[in-house]
C-alpha positions as CSV (number, residue, x, y, z in Angstrom):
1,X,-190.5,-17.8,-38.4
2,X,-190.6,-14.2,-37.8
3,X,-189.3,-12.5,-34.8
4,X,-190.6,-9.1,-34.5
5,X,-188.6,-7.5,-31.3
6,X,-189.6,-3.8,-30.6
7,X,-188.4,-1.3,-27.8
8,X,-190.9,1.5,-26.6
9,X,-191.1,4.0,-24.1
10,X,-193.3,3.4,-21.3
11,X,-196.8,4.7,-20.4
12,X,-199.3,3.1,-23.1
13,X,-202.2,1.6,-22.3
14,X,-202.7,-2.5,-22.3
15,X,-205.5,-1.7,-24.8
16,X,-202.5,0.6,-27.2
17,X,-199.9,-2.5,-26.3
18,X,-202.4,-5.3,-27.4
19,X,-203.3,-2.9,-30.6
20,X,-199.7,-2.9,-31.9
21,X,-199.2,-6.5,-31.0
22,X,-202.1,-7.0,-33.6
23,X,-200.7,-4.7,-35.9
24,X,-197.5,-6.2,-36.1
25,X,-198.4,-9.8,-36.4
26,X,-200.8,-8.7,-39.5
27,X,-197.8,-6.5,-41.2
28,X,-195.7,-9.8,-41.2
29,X,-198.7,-11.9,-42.2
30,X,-199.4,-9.7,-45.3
31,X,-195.8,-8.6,-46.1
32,X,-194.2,-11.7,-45.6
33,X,-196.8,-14.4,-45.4
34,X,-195.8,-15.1,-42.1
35,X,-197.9,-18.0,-40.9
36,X,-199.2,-16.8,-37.4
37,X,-198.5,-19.7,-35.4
38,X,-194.8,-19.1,-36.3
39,X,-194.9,-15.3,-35.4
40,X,-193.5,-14.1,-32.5
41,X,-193.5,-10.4,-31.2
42,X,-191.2,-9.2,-27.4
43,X,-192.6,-5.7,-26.4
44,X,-190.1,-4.6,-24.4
45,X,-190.7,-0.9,-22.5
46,X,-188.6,1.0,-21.5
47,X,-188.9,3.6,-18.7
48,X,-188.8,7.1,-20.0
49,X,-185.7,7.4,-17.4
50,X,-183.7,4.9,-19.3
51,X,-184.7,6.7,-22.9
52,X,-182.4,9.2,-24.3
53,X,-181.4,11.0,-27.4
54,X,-179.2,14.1,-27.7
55,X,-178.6,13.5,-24.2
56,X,-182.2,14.1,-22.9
57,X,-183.8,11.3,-21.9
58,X,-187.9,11.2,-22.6
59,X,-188.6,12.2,-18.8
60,X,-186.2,15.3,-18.9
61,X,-188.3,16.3,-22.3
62,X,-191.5,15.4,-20.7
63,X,-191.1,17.4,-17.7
64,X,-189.2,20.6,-19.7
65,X,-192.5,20.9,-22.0
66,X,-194.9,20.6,-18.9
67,X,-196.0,23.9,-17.4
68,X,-194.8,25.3,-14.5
């Protein structure tokens, strides 16, 4: 009974979310033989506020590469 739990930033589309849903429950289903029924998948998203690595958090990156 997979549990597939993944973090991602904020700011995709429900039509990108549902995509990757998909996509996930087939990788388990053909790597694993995961039977569907028993497949579960959290997305869990995280504002780009609460994101950070090397101390920059996705906004701060976001808003550095924008043009002023």
């Amino acid at each position: 009974m997979p549990l597939i739990d993944v973090s991602i930033a904020e700011g995709r589309s429900p039509e990108q979310l549902r995509a990757l849903i998909s996509a996930l429950h087939s990788a388990a289903e053909e790597s694993v033989g995961a039977v569907p029924e028993n497949t579960t998948v959290i997305l869990r998203e995280v504002p780009t506020t609460h994101w950070s690595k090397a101390d920059r958090t996705i906004a701060e990156r976001n808003s550095a590469a924008e043009p002023r």
